[in-house]
C-alpha positions in Angstrom: 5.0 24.4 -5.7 8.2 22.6 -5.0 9.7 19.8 -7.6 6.4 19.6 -9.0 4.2 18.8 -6.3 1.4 20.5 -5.2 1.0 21.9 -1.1 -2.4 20.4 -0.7 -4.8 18.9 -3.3 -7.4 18.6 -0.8 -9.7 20.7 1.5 -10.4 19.6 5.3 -13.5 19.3 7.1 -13.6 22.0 10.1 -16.5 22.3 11.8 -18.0 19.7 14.4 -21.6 19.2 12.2 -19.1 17.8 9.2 -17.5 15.3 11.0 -20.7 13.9 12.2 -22.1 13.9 8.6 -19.3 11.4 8.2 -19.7 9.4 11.1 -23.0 9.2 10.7 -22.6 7.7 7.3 -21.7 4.8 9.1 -19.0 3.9 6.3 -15.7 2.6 8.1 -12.9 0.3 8.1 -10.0 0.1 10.8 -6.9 -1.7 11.2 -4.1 -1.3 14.3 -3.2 2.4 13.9 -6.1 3.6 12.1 -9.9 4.4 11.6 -11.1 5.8 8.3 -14.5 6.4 7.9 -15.7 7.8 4.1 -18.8 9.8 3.1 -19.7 10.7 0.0 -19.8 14.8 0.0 -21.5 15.2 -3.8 -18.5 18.0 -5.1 -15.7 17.1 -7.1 -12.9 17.7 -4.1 -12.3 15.3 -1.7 -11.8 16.8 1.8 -9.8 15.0 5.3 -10.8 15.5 8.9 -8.2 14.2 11.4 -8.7 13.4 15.2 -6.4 12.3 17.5 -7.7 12.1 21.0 -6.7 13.1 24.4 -5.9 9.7 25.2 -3.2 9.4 23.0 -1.1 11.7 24.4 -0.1 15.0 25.1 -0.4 18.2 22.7 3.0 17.5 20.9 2.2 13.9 20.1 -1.6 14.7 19.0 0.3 17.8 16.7 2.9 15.7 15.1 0.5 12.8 14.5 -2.1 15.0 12.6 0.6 16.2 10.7 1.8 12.8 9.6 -1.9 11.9 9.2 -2.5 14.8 6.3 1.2 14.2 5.0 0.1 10.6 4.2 -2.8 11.9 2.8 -1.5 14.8 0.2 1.1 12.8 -0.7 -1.3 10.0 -1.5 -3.6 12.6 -3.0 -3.2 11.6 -7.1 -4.7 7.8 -6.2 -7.6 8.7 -4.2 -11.0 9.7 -5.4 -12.7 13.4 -5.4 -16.2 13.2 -4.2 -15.6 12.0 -0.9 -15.1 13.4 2.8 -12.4 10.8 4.7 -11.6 11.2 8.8 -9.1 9.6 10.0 -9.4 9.0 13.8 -5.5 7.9 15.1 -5.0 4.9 17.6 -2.4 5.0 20.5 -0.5 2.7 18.9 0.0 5.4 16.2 2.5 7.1 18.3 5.2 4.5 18.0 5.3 4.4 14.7 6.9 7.0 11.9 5.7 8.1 8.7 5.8 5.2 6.6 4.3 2.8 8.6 1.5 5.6 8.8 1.0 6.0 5.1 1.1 2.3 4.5 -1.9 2.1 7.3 -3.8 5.2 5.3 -3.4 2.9 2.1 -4.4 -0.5 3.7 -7.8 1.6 5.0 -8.3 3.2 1.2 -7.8 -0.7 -0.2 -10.3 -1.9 2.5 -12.7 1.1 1.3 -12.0 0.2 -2.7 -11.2 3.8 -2.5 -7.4 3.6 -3.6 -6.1 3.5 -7.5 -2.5 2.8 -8.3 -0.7 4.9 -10.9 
């Protein structure tokens, strides 16, 4: 724990049959860099899948978007609910942009959701 903050308050979907439980719930919102598609998972943790595609570019740009993806996401961690499972599927036009404009598009998809509570 450094100043206070936690690593990672979350847990992360692995295996291929827990994304599609999400996807399958059919629950989504999207916006220009994002997709974010919410299940409810019936525990008191809240877990992230991310997935970047092939299309977005090569393995370094997939790596470092991922990273910014569950950096958004832990840092956010305090203002969004347990009892959910969230993926977040990145858009090409992701890989322009840095780590703000990447949290701020995690946030707009959590507002869309009525998912995201202010401190």
């Amino acid at each position: 724990m450094v100043n206070g903050m936690k690593y990672k308050d979350f847990e992360t979907l692995r295996s291929n049959q827990e994304f599609k439980k999400v996807y399958n719930n059919k629950k989504s919102f999207a916006n220009k860099n994002l997709i974010m598609y919410i299940s409810e998972n019936g525990t008191d943790t809240k877990r992230l899948g991310v997935s970047v595609s092939k299309k977005v570019g090569n393995s370094i740009v997939r790596h470092r978007l991922a990273r910014l993806i569950r950096e958004a996401f832990r840092l956010s961690t305090d203002c969004i609910p347990d009892g959910y499972d969230y993926v977040v599927v990145a858009r090409a036009s992701l890989k322009d942009k840095g780590f703000f404009e990447t949290k701020e598009s995690m946030i707009h998809l959590l507002k869309l959701h009525k998912l995201y509570k202010q401190n």
